[in-house]
N, C-alpha and C positions, 0 to 999 in steps of 0.2 A: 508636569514632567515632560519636558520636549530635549530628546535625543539630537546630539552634533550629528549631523547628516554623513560628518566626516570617520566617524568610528563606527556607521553601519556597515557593514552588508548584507545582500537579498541571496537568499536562495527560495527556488521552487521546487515545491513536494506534489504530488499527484495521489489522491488517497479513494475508497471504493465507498459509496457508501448503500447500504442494505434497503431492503423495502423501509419506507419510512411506518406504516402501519403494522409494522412489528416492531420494529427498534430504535431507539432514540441514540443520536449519533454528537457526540463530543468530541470536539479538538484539547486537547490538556497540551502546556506547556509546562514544565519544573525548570528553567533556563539554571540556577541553582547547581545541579547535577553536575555539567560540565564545567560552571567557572571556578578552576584551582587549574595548578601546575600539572604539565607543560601547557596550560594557554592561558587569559586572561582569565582574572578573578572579577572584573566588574564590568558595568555597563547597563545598556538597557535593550526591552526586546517586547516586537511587538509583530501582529501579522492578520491580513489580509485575508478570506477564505471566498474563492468564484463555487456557487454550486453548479452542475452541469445535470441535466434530464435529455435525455435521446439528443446529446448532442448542442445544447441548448441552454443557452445561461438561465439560470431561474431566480440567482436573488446571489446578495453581497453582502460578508460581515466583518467589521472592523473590530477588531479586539482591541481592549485598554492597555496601554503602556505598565508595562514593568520591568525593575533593576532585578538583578542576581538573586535577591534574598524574596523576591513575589512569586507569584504560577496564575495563568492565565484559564479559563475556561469558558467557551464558548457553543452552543447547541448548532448545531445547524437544520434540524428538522425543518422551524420557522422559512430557512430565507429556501428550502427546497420546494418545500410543497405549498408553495403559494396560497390562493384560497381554498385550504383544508382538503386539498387533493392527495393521499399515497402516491408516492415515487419511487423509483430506485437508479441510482446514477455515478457520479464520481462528483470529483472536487481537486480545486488546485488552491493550494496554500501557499501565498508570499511571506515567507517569513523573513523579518528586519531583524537582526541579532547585531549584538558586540563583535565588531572585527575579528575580535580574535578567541571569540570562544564557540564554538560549533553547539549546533542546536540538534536536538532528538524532539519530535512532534510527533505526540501518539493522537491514536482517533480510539474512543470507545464506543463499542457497539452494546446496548444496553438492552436485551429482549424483553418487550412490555410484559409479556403474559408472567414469566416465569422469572422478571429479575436477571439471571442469567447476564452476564457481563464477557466482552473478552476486549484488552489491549493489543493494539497493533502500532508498531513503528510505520510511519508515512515515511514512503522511498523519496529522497530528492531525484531531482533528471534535471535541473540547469543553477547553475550560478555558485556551488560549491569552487571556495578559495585556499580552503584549509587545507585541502592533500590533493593535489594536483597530480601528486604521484601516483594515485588510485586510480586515477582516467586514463596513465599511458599504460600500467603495467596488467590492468585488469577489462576480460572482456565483457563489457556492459550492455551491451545487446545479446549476451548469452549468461542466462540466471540458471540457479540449477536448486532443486529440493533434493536431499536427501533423506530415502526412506520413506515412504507413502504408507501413511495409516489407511489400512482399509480393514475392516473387520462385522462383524453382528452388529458392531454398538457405531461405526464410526464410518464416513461417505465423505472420500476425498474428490476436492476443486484446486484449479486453476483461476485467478481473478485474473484478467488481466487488465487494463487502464489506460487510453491513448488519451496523453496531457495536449495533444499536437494539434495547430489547426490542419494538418494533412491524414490520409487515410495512414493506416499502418499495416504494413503487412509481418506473419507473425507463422511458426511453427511450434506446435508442443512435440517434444520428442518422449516416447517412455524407453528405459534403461532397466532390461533383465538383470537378475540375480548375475548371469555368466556373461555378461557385461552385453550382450547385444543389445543393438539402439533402434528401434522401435519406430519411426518417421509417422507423424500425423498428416492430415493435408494441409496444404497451403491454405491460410485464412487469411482475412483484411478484418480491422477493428476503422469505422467510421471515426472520424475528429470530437474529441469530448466527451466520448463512449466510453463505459466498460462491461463488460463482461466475463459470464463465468462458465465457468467446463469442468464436466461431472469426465474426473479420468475415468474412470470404470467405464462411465459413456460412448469413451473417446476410442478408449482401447475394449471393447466390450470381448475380443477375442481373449483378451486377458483376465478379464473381470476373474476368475475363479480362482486363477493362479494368485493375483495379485491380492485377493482376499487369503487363501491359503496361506499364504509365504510373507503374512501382515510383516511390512517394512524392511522387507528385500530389496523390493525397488523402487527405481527415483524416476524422476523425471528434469524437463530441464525445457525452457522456451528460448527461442532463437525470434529474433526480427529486424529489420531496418533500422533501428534505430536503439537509441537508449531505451530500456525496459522499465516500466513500472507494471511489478506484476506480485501475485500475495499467493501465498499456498493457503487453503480454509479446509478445517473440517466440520463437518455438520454431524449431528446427533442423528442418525440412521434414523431410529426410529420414530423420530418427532420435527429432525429437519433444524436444529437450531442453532447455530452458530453455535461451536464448541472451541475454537482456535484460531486465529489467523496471525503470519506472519510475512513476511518479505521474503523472496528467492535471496540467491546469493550469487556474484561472481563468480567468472572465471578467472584466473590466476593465470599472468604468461610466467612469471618471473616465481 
């Protein structure tokens, strides 16, 4: 099965991935999902995944080619942790799709001990052709969570993910109940890095309100550039990945 060169296009995704000696880390594709009306129903679709450790390529996986009606699956633990070393790092995914049908690439985070699963959509940040409209009318260096789980059972983070070969510079903001904005310090994320930030941490003056007042308030990161960034909650009392998602736009329009 060898895809016309000419019905591709790449986009790039930037995705987080966990300690490897807890959790076994997946890339799924279902390309299926998107192809029907308004975009193309057929084609083929295939992708590329660089791991990253402190910055650091550690290993490359090619995935097998597949049309509309296949799904792809891929481990990445293998190409991170080299010879049988625990990591924890990020990752950039080239994904090859049909021209005209947009791609959703989730990553599964899978906790050894406990089974315990959670799906995450991987953020693009370069080479979307499909809505071009979404780059001028939405600001993409400023992501926003709404409503911060913090409680007994639940410990809200920040991931954040620099796909770039330059340093990034970056701000968490948190957002009161009565709308005041909260300004963290100015930080830098190194090239091929990610990292995470325990808000309670961040804002510890807040810690008691923001637990009291579970999902009053939000937050929201600001940086130089396009953002790839995930909101996680962990299992207070055992620390284990209970959720992650992607931040959201800003809206000018």
């Amino acid at each position: 099965m060898i895809p016309d060169p000419e019905s591709m296009s790449m986009v790039m995704l930037g995705g987080y991935l966990p300690p490897t000696d807890q959790y076994s880390t997946f890339i799924h594709l279902f390309p299926g999902n998107n192809a029907h009306a308004p975009w193309g129903t057929s084609g083929h679709f295939h992708f590329e995944v660089t791991v990253y450790v402190g910055g650091k390529e550690t290993g490359r996986i090619a995935s097998p080619i597949c049309d509309e009606k296949g799904n792809i699956r891929v481990e990445l633990n293998p190409a991170a942790e080299g010879p049988g070393k625990a990591v924890k790092g990020m990752f950039v995914v080239h994904s090859h799709h049909a021209r005209e049908i947009p791609v959703e690439v989730y990553a599964f985070h899978i906790h050894k001990a406990t089974g315990t699963y959670v799906s995450c959509n991987i953020t693009p940040f370069i080479g979307d052709q499909l809505y071009p409209a979404v780059h001028s009318d939405q600001m993409e260096n400023t992501l926003f969570w709404p409503g911060i789980i913090a409680d007994q059972d639940n410990d809200p983070y920040s991931i954040l993910v620099n796909p770039y070969d330059v340093a990034m510079g970056y701000q968490i903001h948190l957002i009161t109940p009565e709308g005041e904005t909260v300004h963290g310090e100015s930080l830098k994320l190194r090239p091929k890095q990610s990292i995470e930030h325990s808000i309670c941490g961040m804002f510890e003056r807040y810690e008691a309100d923001i637990r009291k007042r579970n999902g009053r308030y939000s937050f929201c990161v600001s940086s130089q550039y396009k953002l790839v960034t995930y909101f996680m909650l962990k299992n207070k009392p055992h620390q284990v990945i209970a959720m992650m998602d992607h931040l959201h736009n800003f809206c000018l329009a």
